[in-house]
VOSE-940916 format. One line per 10 residues: number of its first residue (from 1); for each residue z negated, x negated, y of N, C-alpha, C. Coordinates in steps of 0.001 Angstrom, whole numbers. Last residue first. Layout:
<sites>
NUM> Z:X:Y:Z:X:Y:Z:X:Y | ...
</sites>
This chain:
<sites>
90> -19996:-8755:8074:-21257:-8610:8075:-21433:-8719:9406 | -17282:-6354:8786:-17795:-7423:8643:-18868:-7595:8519 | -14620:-4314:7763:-16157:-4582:7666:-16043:-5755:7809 | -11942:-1754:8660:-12770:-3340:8441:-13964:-3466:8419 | -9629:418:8080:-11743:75:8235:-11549:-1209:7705 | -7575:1108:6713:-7201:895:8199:-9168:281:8357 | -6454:2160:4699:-6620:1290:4603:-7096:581:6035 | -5455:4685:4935:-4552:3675:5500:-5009:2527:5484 | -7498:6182:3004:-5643:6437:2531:-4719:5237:3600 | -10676:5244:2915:-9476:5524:3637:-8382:5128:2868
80> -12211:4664:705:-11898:5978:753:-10138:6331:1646 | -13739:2547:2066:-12895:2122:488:-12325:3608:67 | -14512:3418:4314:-13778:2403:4374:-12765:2484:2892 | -16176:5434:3128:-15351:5827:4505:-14706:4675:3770 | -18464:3362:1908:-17597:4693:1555:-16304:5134:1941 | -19064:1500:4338:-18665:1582:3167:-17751:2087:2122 | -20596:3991:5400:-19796:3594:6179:-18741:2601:5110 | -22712:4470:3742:-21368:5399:4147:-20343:5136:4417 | -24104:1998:3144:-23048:2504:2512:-21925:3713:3017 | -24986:1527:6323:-24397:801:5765:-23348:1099:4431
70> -26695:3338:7670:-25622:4285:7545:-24357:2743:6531 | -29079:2211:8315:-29189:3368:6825:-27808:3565:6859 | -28130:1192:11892:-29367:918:10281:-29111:2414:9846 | -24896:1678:12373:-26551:1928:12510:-27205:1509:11199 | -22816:-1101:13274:-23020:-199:12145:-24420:490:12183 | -21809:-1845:16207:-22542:-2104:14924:-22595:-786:14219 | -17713:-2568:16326:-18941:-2244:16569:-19871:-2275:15784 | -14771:-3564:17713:-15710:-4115:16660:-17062:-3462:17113 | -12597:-3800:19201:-13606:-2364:18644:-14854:-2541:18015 | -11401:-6071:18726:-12258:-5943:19482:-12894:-5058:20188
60> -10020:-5163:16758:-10767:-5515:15964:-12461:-5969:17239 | -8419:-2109:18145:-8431:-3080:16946:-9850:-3850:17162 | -8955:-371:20108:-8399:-1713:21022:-8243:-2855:18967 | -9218:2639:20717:-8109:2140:20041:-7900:634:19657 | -13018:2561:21827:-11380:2900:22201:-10737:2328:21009 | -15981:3196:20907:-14985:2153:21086:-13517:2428:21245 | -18043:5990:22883:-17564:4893:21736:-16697:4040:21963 | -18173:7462:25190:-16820:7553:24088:-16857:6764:22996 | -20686:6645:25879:-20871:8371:25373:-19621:8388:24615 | -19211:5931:29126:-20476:6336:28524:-20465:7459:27166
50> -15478:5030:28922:-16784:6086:29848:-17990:6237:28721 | -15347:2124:26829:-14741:2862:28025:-15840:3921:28819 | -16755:428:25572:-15419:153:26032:-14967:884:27202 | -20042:-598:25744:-19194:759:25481:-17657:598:25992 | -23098:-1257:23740:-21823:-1948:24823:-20504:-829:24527 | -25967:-1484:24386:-24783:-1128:24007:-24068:-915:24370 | -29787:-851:24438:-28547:-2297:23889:-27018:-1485:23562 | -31524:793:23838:-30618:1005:25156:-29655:-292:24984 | -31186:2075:20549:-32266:1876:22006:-31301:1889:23003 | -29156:2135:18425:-29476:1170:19252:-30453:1067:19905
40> -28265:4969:18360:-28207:4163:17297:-28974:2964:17343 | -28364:6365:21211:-28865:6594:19940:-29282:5813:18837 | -26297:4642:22211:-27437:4098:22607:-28674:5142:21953 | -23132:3994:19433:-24112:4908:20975:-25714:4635:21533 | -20057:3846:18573:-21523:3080:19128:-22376:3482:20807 | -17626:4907:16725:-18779:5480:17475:-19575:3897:17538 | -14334:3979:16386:-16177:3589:15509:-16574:3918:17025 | -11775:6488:16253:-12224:5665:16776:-13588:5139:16258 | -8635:7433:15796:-9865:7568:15176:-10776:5963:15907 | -6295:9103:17224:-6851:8123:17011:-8145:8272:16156
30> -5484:11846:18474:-5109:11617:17072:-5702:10497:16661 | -6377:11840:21343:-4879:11586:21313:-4711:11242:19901 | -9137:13014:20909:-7970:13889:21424:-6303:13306:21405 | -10402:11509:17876:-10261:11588:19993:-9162:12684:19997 | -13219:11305:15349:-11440:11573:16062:-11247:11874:17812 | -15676:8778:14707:-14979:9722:15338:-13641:9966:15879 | -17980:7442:13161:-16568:7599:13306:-16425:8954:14261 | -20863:7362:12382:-19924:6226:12808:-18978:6153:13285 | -21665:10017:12094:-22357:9346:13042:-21805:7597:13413 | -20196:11019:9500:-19738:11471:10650:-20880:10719:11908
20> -18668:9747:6967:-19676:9334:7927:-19603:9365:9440 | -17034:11098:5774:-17928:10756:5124:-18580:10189:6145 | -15396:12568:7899:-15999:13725:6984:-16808:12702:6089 | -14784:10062:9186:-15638:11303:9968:-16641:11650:8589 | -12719:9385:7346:-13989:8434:7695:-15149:9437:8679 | -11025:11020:7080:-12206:11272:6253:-12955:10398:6634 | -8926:11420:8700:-10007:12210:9332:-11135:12102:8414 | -6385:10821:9171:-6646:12123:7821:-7943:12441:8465 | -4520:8632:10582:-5293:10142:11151:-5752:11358:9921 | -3978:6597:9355:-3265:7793:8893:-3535:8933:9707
10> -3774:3346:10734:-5103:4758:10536:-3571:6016:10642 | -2477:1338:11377:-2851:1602:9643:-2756:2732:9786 | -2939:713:13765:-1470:579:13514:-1343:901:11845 | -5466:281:14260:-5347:2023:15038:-3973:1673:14339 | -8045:-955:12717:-7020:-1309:12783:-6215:137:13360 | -11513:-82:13463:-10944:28:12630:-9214:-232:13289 | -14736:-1991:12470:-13768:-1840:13407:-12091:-1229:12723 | -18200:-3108:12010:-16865:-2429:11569:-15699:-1920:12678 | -20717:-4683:11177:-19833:-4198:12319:-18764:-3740:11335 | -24280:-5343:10034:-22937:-5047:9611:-22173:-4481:10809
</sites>
């Protein structure tokens, strides 16, 4: 499963964190960004910007994987968000 989230939706509320805080994460410029870290992975992983930030603002070619077990949260998060802004793909 990948997910990626649309930055021209995202409300900045912050619950995709508060339900699945190892997928998501807020940045310093209000964005919300999908975490993908070489935690999740082994050493396979591909990082948009400096080591360690996850996927930048960039929409759908944010696209990241989803960790094994975290499939409903992530889920959750999505059908939770107020902007509608989380995409899933398989």
């Amino acid at each position: 499963m990948k997910v990626w989230i649309d930055q021209d939706l995202c409300t900045g509320d912050g619950l995709c964190e508060e339900i699945a805080p190892d997928v998501f994460q807020g940045r310093d410029d209000g964005l919300w960004i999908v975490k993908e870290e070489a935690k999740h992975f082994g050493t396979t992983t591909i990082f948009d910007g400096a080591e360690g930030e996850g996927h930048g603002p960039e929409g759908a070619s944010g696209l990241a994987r989803v960790p094994e077990g975290m499939e409903d949260t992530t889920i959750e998060a999505a059908e939770e968000c107020p902007g509608e802004c989380i995409f899933i793909e398989p």
